[in-house]
C-alpha positions in Angstrom: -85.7 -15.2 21.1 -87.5 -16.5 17.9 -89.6 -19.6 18.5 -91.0 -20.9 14.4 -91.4 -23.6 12.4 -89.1 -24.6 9.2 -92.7 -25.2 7.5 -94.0 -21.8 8.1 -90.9 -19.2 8.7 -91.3 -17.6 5.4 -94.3 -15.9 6.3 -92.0 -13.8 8.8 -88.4 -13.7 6.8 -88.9 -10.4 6.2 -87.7 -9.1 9.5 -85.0 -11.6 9.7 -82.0 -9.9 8.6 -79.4 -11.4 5.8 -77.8 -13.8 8.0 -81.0 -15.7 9.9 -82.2 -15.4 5.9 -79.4 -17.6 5.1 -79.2 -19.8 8.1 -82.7 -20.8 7.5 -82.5 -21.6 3.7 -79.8 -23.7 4.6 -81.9 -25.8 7.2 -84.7 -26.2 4.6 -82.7 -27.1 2.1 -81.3 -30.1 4.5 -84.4 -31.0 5.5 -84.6 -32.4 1.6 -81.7 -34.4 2.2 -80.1 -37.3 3.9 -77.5 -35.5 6.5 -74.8 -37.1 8.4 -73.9 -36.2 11.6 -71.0 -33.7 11.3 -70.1 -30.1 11.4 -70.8 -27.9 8.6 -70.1 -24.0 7.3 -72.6 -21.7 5.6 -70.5 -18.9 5.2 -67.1 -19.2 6.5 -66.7 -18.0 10.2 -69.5 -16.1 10.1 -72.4 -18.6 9.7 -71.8 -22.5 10.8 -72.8 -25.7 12.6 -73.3 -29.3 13.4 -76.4 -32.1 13.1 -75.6 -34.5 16.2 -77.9 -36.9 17.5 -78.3 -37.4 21.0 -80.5 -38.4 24.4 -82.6 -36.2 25.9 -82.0 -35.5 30.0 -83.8 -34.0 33.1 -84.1 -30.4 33.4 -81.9 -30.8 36.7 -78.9 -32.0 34.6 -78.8 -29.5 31.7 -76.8 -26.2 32.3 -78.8 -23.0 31.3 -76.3 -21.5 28.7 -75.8 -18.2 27.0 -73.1 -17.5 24.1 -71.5 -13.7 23.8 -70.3 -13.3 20.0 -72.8 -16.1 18.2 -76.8 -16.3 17.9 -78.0 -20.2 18.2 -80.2 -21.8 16.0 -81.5 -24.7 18.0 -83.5 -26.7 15.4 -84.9 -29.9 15.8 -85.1 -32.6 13.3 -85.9 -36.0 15.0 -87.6 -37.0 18.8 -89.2 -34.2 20.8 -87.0 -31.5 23.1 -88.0 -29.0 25.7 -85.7 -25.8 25.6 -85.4 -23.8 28.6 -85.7 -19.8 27.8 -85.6 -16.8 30.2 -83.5 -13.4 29.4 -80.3 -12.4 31.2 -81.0 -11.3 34.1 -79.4 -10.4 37.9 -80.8 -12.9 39.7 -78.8 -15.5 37.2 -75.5 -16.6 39.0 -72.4 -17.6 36.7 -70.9 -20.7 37.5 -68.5 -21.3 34.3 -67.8 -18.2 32.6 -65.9 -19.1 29.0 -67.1 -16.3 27.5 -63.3 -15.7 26.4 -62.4 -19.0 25.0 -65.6 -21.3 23.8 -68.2 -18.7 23.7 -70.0 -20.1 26.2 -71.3 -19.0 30.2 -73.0 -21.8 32.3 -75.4 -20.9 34.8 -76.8 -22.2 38.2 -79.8 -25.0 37.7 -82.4 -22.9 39.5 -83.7 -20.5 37.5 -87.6 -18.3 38.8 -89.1 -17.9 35.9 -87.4 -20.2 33.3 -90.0 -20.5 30.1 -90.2 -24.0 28.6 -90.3 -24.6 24.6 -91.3 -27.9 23.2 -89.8 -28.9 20.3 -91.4 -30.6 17.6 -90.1 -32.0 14.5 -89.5 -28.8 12.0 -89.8 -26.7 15.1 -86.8 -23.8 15.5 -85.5 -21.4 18.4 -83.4 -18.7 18.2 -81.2 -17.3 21.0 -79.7 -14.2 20.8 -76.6 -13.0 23.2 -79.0 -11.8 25.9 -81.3 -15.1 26.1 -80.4 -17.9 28.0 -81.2 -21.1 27.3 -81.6 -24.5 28.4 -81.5 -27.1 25.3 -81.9 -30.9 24.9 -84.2 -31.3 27.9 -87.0 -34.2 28.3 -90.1 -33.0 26.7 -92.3 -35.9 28.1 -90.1 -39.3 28.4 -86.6 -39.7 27.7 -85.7 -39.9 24.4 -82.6 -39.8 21.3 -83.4 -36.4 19.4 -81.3 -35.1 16.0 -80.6 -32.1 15.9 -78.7 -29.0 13.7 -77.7 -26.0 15.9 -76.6 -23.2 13.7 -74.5 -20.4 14.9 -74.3 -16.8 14.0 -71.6 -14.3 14.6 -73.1 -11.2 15.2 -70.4 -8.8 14.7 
């Protein structure tokens, strides 16, 4: 997991690898711009995403996620969102495994140990296949956030 800001992340893009590179650009470049809400592609299937705008909820009604083929790019743009983190572990217990189909494995609310990010405007996280996260949870009140989430294929 990479937690940075849009302002600063060039002081570290030298470990980031071609494809975080890109991803990144891209989200600073549309930070200069009015976006819509839509889906969008960087670099065919390899490097895509969406800008959506919606409310904030309790930690108790997210579902801890983790994604098998892609790397997320959860970045926020408007409001203020608390990410849960923690890294796969066994004591996680799969409740929706669509690993297969969607890319996607939901996991049990009650997490020991769950991390919290807050999200600020600017403010990025990066998941990688073995973190599990929690996004678009209340930071202090409830709220409407934008958002871009980029994914990655990391194959």
């Amino acid at each position: 997991m990479i937690y940075s800001s849009i302002s600063t992340w060039k002081r570290e893009e030298k470990i980031y690898g071609d494809r975080l590179h890109k991803a990144l650009t891209y989200l600073e470049e549309m930070m200069k711009k009015d976006v819509a809400d839509e889906k969008f592609v960087i670099d065919e299937d390899k490097i895509f995403g969406f800008v959506t705008t919606v409310e904030t909820e309790e930690v108790s009604v997210r579902r801890p996620e983790s994604h098998k083929r892609h790397i997320d790019i959860q970045f926020l743009m408007e409001g203020r969102e608390k990410i849960g983190f923690i890294r796969k572990n066994d004591d996680l217990k799969v409740v929706t495994d669509l690993l297969e189909e969607k890319d996607n494995c939901f996991y049990d609310g009650s997490i020991d140990g769950e991390v919290f990010l807050d999200l600020k405007p600017g403010d990025f996280a990066v998941f990688f296949p073995e973190d599990v996260h929690r996004p678009q949870c209340i930071a202090s009140e409830n709220t409407t956030i934008r958002k871009a989430v980029i994914k990655i294929r990391v194959d």
